[in-house]
N, C-alpha and C positions, 0 to 999 in steps of 0.2 A: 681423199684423205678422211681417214674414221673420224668420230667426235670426241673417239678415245684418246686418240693421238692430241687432238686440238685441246683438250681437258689436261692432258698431262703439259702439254706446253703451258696452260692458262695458270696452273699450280705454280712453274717454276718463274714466274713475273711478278713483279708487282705492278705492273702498267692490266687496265681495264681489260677483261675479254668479256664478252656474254655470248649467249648463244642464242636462238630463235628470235632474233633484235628485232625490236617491229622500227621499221623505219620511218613509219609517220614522228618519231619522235624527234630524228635528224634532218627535219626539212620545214620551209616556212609556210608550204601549202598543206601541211600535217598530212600524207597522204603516201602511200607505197605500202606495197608487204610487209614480209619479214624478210630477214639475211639471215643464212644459217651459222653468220658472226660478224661482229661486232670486236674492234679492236681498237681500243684508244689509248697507243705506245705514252708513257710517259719519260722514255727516255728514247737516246736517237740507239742506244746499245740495244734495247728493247725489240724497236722497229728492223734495226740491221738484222738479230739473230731471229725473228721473226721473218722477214724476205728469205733470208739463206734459207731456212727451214722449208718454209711453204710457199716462197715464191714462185718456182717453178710447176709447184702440184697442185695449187689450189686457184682458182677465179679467186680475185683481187679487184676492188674497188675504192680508190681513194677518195674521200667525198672531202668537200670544202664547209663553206658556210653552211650549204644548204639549202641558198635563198637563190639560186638560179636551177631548181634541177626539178622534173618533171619523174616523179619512180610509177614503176606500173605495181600492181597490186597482188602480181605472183611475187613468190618465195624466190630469191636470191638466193641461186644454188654456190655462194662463195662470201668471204668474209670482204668485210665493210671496214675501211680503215680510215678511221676519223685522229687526223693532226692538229692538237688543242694547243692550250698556252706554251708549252715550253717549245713549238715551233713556231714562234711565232716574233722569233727575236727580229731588231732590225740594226745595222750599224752602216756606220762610214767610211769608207776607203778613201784616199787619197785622188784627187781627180775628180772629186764629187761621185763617185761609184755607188750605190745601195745594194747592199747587202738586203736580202730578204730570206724570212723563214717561208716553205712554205704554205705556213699557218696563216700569213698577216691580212691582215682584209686590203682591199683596196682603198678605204678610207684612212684607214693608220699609218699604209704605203704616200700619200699623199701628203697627209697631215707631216711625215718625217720628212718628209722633199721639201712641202715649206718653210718649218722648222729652220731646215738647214741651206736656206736659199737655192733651193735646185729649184729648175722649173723653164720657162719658158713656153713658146706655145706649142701646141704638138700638132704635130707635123699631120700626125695621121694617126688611123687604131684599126687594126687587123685580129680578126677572131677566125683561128684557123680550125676546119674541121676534122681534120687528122694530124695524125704523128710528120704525114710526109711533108703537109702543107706548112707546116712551121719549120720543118730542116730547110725546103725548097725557101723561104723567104728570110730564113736567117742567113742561108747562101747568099741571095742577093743585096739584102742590106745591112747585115751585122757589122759589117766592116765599116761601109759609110755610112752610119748613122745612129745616135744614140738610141737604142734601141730596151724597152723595159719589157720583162713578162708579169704580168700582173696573175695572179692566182697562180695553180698549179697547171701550169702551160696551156691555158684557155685564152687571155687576153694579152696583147701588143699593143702598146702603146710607140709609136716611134717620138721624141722630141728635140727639137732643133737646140743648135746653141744657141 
């Protein structure tokens, strides 16, 4: 995809785009290249007509906090999609359910589980290193057991009743 194209998209938002982003500024070890963009949707209408558009054509990198992530010092040939406060809501379903944005750190995810008397001990924690390893283990215990993903599908937490 041109810069021309990404430029005329960046015109018609009002959510953040930049371009040549140095990424030591998105991480807590201040350290990585650049990305040839930077995108930080402020609405979810933003990010959706964003995906539609470039999802398919362009390398795609969601980043989180920034405080777990190791960047190397070449140029990131694909835009960097950083999800700030307004993803980051948290609510209550019936059942004790948590709704999560997912912008919420895992401390605020926490902090709202005490809050609201959820808790107990946890059973276990599972950090899967692909897409497949988390389908394969939600197969196996999504059904029997309360099962939470913590960030944007990096951490499992399983906990008991």
């Amino acid at each position: 995809m041109t810069k021309d194209t990404l430029e005329r998209f960046s015109n018609k938002i009002n959510s953040k785009f930049l371009f040549d982003y140095d990424l030591k500024k998105s991480n807590w070890f201040n350290i990585g290249g650049k990305a040839k963009g930077y995108f930080k949707p402020d609405t979810l209408d933003d990010l959706v007509l964003f995906l539609k558009k470039f999802g398919g054509k362009e390398r795609v990198f969601v980043l989180g906090a920034g405080s777990n992530i190791l960047m190397t010092d070449k140029k990131f040939d694909g835009i960097v999609i950083k999800l700030g406060r307004n993803f980051s809501n948290l609510s209550l379903l019936p059942n004790k359910i948590i709704v999560a944005g997912s912008a919420v750190t895992d401390k605020k995810l926490s902090e709202f589980a005490m809050d609201n008397n959820i808790g107990g001990k946890a059973k276990g924690y599972f950090k899967p290193d692909t897409l497949d390893d988390l389908v394969l283990f939600l197969k196996k215990f999504g059904e029997k057991e309360r099962v939470f993903v913590l960030g944007a599908g990096s951490n499992i937490l399983i906990l008991c009743e």
